[in-house]
N, CA and C atoms as a LAMMPS dump frame, in Angstrom:
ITEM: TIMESTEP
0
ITEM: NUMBER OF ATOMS
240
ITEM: BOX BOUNDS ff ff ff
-5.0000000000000000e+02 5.0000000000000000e+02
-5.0000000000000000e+02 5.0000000000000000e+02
-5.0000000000000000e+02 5.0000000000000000e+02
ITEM: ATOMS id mol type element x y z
1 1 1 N 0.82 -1.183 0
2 1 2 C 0 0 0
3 1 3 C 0.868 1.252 0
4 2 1 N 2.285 1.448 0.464
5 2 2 C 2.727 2.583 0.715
6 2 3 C 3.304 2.568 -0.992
7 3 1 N 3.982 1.461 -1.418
8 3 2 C 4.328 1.717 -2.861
9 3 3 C 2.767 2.701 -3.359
10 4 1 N 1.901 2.311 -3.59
11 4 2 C 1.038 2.873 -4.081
12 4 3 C 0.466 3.879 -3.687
13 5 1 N 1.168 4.649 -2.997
14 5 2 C 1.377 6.111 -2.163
15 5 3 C 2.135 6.659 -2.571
16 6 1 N 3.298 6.144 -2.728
17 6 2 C 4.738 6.765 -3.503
18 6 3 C 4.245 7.077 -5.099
19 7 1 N 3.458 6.051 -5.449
20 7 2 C 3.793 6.052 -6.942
21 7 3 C 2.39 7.111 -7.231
22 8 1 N 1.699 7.418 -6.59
23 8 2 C 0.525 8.272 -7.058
24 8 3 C 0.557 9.696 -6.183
25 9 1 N 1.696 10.21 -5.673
26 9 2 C 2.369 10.984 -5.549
27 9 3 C 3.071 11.747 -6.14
28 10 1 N 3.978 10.843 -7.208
29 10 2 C 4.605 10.719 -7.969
30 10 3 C 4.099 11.481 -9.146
31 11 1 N 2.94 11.048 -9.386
32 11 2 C 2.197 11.649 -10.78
33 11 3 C 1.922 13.046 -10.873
34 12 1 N 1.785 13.776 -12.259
35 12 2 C 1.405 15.111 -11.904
36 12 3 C 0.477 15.342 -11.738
37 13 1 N 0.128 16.614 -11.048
38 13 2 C -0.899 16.903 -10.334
39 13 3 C -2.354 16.709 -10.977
40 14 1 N -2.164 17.82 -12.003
41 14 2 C -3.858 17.423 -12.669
42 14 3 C -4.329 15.973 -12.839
43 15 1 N -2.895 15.109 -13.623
44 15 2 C -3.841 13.789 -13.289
45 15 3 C -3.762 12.899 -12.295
46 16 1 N -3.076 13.339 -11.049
47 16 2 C -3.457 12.804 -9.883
48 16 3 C -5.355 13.036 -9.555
49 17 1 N -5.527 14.662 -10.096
50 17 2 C -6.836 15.462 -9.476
51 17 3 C -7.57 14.793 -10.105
52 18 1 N -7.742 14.079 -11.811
53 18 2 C -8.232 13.898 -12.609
54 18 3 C -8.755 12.671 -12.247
55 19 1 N -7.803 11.576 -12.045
56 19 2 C -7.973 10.169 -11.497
57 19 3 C -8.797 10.269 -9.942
58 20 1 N -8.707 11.278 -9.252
59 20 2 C -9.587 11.436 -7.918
60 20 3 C -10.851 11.824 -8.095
61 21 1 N -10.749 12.612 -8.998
62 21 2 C -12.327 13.228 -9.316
63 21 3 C -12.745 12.514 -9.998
64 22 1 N -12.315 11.644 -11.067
65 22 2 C -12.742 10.177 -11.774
66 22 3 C -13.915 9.649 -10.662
67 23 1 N -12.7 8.701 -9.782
68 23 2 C -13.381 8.156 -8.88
69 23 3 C -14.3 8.359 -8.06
70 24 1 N -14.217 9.553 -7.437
71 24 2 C -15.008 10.18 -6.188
72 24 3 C -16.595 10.303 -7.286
73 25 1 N -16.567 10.991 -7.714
74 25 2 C -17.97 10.977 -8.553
75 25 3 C -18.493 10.128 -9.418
76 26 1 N -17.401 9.337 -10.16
77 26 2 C -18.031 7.723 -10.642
78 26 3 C -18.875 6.872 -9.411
79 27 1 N -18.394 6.715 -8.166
80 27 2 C -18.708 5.998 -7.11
81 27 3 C -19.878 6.769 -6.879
82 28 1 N -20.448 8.319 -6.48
83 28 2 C -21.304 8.89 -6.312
84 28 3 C -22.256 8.733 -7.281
85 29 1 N -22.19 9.143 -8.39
86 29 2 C -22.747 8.893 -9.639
87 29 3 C -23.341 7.143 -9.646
88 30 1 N -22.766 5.763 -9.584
89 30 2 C -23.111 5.156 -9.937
90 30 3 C -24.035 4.739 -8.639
91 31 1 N -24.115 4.935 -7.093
92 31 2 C -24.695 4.91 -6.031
93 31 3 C -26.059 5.928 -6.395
94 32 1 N -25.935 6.824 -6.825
95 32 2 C -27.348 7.88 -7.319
96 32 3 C -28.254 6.972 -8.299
97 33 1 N -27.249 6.368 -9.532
98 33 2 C -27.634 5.747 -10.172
99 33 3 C -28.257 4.578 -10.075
100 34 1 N -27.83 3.591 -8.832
101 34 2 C -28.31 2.508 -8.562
102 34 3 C -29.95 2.375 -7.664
103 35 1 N -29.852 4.176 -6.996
104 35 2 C -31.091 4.132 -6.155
105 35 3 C -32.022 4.579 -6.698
106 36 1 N -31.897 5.57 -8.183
107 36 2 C -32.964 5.914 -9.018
108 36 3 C -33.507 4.849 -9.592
109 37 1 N -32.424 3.741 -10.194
110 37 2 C -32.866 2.327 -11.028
111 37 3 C -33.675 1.675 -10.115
112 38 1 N -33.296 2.019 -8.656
113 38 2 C -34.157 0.699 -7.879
114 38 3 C -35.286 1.154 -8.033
115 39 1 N -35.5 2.531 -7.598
116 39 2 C -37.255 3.071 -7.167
117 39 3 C -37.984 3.42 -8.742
118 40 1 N -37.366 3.187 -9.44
119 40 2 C -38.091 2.953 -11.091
120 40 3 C -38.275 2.113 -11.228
121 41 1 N -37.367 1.217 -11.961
122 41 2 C -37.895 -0.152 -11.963
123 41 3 C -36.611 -1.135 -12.047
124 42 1 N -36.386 -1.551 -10.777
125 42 2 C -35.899 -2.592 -10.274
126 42 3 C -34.654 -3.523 -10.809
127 43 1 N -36.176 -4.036 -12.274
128 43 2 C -34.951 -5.298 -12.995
129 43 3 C -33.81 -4.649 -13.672
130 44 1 N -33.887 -3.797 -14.127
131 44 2 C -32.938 -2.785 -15.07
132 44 3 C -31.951 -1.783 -14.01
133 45 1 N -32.218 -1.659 -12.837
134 45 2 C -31.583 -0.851 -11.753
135 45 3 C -29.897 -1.066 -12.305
136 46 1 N -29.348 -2.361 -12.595
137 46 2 C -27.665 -2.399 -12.593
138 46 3 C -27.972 -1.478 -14.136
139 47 1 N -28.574 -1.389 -15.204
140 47 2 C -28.407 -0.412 -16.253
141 47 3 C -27.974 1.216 -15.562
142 48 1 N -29.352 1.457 -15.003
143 48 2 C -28.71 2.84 -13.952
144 48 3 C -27.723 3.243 -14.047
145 49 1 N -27.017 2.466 -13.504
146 49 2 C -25.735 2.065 -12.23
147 49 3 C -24.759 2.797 -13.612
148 50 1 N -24.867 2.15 -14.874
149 50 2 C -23.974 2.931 -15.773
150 50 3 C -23.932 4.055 -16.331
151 51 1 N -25.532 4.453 -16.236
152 51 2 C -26.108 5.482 -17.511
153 51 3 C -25.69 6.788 -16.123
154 52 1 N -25.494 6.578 -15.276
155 52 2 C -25.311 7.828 -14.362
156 52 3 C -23.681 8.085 -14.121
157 53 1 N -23.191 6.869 -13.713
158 53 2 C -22.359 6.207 -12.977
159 53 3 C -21.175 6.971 -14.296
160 54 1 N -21.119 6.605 -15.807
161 54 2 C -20.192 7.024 -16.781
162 54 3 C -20.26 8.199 -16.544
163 55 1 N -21.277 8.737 -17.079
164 55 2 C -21.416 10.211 -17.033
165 55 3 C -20.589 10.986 -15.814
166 56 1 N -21.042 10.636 -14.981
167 56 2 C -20.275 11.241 -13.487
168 56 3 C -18.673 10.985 -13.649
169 57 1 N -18.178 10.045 -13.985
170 57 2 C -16.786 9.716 -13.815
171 57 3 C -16.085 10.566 -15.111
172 58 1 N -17.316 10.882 -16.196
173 58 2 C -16.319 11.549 -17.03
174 58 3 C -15.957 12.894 -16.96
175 59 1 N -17.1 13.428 -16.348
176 59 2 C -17.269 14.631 -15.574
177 59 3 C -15.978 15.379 -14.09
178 60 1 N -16.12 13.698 -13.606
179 60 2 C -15.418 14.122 -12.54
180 60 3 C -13.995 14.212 -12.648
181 61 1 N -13.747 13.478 -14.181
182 61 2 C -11.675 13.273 -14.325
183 61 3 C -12.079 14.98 -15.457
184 62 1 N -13.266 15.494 -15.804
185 62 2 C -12.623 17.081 -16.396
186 62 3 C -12.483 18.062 -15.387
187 63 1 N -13.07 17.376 -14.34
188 63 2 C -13.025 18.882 -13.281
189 63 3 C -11.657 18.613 -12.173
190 64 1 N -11.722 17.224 -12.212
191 64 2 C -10.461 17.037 -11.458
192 64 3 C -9.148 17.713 -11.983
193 65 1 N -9.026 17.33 -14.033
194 65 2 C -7.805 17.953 -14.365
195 65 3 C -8 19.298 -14.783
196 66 1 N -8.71 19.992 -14.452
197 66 2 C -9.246 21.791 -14.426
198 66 3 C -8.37 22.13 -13.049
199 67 1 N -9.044 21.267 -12.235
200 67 2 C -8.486 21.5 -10.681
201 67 3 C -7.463 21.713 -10.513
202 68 1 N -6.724 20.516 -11.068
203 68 2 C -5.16 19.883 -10.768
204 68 3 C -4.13 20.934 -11.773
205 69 1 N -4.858 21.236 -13.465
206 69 2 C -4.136 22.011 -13.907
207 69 3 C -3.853 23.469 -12.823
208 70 1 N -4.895 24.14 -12.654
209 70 2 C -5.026 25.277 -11.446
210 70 3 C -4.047 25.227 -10.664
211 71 1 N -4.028 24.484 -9.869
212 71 2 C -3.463 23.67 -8.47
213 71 3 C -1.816 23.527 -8.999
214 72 1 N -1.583 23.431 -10.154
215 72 2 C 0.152 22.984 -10.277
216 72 3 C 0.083 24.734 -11.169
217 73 1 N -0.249 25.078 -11.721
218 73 2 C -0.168 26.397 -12.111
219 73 3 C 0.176 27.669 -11.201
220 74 1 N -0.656 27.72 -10.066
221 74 2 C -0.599 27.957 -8.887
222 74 3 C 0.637 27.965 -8.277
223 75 1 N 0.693 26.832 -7.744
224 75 2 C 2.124 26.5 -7.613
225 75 3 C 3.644 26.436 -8.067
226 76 1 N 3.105 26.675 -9.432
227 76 2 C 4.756 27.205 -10.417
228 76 3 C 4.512 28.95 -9.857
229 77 1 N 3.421 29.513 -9.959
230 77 2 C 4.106 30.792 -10.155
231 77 3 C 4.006 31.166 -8.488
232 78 1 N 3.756 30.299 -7.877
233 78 2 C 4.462 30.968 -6.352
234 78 3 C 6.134 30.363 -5.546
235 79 1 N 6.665 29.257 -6.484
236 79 2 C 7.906 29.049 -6.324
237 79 3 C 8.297 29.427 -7.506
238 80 1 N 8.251 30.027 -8.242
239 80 2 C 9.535 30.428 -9.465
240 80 3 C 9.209 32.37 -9.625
């Protein structure tokens, strides 16, 4: 686990932000998605799970590397 601390550390920032915001809102997104599918209709609920679930994750790796670009931009022009 710590290798995989080092090594995503390692990465630059935006797509560290990009790959976080991926995740964080794919997982949100496909949990929104799974509870709208249930209280609609049921058998199709794992469809949901994608039709929300993509959307959110693609969303969340543009705002992550918006973020992350910001965030290392930021940071060049207050050390140089």
């Amino acid at each position: 686990m710590a290798r995989a601390g080092r090594t995503l550390r390692g990465l630059p920032r935006p797509l560290l932000f990009s790959m976080v915001g991926a995740v964080t809102l794919g997982l949100v997104g496909a949990t929104v998605g799974l509870a709208v599918g249930l209280k609609v209709y049921a058998p199709t609920a794992w469809a949901a799970v994608f039709e929300v679930g993509i959307p959110a994750t693609v969303l969340g790796a543009a705002i992550g590397a918006v973020v992350g670009g910001l965030m290392h931009g930021v940071h060049r022009a207050h050390h140089h």
